[in-house]
N, C-alpha and C positions, 0 to 999 in steps of 0.2 A: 580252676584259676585261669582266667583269662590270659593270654601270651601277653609280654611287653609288648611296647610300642618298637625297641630294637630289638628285637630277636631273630629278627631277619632283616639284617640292613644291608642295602645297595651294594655293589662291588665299589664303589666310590666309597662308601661309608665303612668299607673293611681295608680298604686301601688308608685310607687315613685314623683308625684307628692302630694299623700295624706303623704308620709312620709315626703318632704318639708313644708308643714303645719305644719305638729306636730312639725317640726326641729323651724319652725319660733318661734311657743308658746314658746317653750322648751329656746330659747336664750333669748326669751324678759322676761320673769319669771325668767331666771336665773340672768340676770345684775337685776333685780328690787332687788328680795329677797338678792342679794349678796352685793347688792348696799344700801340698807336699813343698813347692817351691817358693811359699808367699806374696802368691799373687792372686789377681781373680781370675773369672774367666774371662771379662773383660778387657782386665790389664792384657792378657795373653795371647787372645783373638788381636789388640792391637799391635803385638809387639810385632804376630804373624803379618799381619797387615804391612806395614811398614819395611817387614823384610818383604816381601811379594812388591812392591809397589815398584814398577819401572823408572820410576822419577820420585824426585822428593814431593813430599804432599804435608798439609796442614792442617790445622784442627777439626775446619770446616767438613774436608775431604773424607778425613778419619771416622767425623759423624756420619756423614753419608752412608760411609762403605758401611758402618756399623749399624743404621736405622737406629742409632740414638740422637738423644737431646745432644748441643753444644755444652749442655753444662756439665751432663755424666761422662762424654768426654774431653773435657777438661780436667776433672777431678781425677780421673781413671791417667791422665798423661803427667799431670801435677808430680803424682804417685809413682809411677816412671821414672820420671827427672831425680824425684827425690831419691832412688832407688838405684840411680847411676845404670839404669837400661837407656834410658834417653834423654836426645840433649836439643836445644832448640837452637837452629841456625839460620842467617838470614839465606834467600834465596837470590841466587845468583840471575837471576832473569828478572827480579823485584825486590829489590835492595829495601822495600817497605813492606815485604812482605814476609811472616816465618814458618819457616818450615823445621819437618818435624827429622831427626837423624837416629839411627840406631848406634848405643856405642859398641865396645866391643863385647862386651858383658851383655848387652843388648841381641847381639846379632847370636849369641850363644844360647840364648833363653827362649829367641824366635825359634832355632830348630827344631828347641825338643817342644816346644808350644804348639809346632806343626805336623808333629805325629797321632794319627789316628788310636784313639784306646782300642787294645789288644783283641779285647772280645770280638768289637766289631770287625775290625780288620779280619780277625779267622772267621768271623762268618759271612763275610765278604767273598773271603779268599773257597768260602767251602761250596759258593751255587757255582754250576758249569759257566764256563764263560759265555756261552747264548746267553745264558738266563742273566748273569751280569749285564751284557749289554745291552738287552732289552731292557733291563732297572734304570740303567744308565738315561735310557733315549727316555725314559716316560719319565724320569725327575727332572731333563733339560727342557719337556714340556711343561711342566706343570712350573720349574722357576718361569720359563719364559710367560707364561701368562699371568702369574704372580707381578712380574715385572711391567706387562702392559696394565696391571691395576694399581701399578706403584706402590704394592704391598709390599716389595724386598727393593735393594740396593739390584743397580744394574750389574749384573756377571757380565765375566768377560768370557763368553762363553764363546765354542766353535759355530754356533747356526747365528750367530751376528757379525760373523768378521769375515772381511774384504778377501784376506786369505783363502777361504772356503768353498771349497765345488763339491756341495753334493753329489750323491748320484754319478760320477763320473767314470764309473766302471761296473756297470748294474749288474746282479749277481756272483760277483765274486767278494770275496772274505773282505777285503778291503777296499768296499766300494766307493770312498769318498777321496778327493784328494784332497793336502794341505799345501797353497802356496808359498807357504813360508822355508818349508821345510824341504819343498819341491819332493811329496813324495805320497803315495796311496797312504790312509788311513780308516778301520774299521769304527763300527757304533762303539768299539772296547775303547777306541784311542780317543772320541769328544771331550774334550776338555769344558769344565765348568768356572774353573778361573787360572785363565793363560794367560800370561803376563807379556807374550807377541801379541795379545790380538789386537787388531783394528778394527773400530767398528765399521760397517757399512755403510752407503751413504743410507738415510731416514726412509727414502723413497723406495730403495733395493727390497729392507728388511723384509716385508711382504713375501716376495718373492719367492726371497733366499730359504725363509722356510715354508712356502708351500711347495716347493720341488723337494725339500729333505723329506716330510714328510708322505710327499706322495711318490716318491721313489724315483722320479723324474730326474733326469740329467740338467746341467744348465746348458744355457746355447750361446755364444758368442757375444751376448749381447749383455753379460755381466753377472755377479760384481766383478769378475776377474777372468782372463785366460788364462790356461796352461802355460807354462812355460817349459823352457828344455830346462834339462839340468845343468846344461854350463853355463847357464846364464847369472848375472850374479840378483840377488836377491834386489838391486837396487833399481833393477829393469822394470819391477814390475808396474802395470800400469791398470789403476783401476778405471774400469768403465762407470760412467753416471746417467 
């Protein structure tokens, strides 16, 4: 019998068939645990949404973040309201405009909506932390090019924000620093949605990750300097 046609697939082609496993866990956990609560995963993912969100946001936004139709969320917020998780208010900077609030019942159903299923978490928590962080850095690859094909919602990820200096201490455990926080940060600590981040100016972005990626430091000439630590966070001044 002649071998398949996969029987020998690519390391990319194993790489993405181990992330469809995880995708399977990840949806059957989500409708149980969401489903235990009567809700979807949709409804749940937005309730997360809205609590993470810096500012108040609107329907429009909510599709975005979500890579649905306006109309699956609308139905999916409708069901919310009705549900007394969410309540619609106008927006203080657009008195014609409304945005979306969590209530109290809301902000309560966001927490537990934002914890990882158990399985995954222990088998997260069981690779040595090298091996976590190297997962880490090749899933902030693989969004970020997803992103430049405008396959996913934009993250607010560490290698897009003004904050961020690769490379800023080559060879040590914590080679990267965070302006925000004013402090070294390792591949363990990248965030994939950080609710400080700011993005970089359009023209930086380039840059910013071909220095992360090639292990390169940045040089004074941006997105950002160093600052001291007694300085207060409002000092800082991005370069363009």
């Amino acid at each position: 019998m002649p071998p398949r046609a996969n029987a020998n697939p690519s390391t990319s082609g194993r790489v993405l068939a181990g992330l469809a496993k995880l995708s399977l866990v990840m949806r059957h956990e989500s409708w149980r645990s969401a489903g235990r609560r009567g809700l979807t995963p949709t409804q749940a993912q937005i309730l997360s949404i809205l609590d993470g969100s810096p500012e108040p946001i609107g329907l429009k936004e909510v599709s975005r973040q979500m890579a649905i139709t306006m109309g699956t969320a609308s139905e999916a917020i409708a069901t919310l309201v009705a549900k007394g998780l969410v309540r619609k208010t106008q927006s203080k900077s657009d008195g014609r405009a409304i945005v979306l609030a969590l209530t109290k019942r809301g902000t309560a159903e966001a927490v537990t909506a934002a914890d990882w299923p158990a399985s995954l978490a222990k088998a997260s928590e069981a690779l040595p932390e090298p091996e976590r962080a190297a997962l880490l850095r090749g899933l902030i690859g693989m969004i970020r090019t997803l992103q430049e094909q405008s396959a996913v919602p934009t993250a607010r990820m560490c290698v897009g924000c003004t904050y961020f200096r690769p490379n800023e201490y080559p060879g040590r455990p914590k080679s990267h620093h965070c302006l925000f926080i004013d402090a070294p940060i390792g591949d363990s600590d990248l965030r994939i949605d950080c609710g400080e981040m700011r993005p970089v100016a359009v023209e930086l972005r380039p840059r910013l990750w071909s220095v992360f990626v090639n292990g390169q430091p940045l040089d004074n000439h941006g997105p950002g300097a160093r600052r001291s630590p007694s300085k207060s966070r409002r000092t800082i001044h991005v370069s363009t």
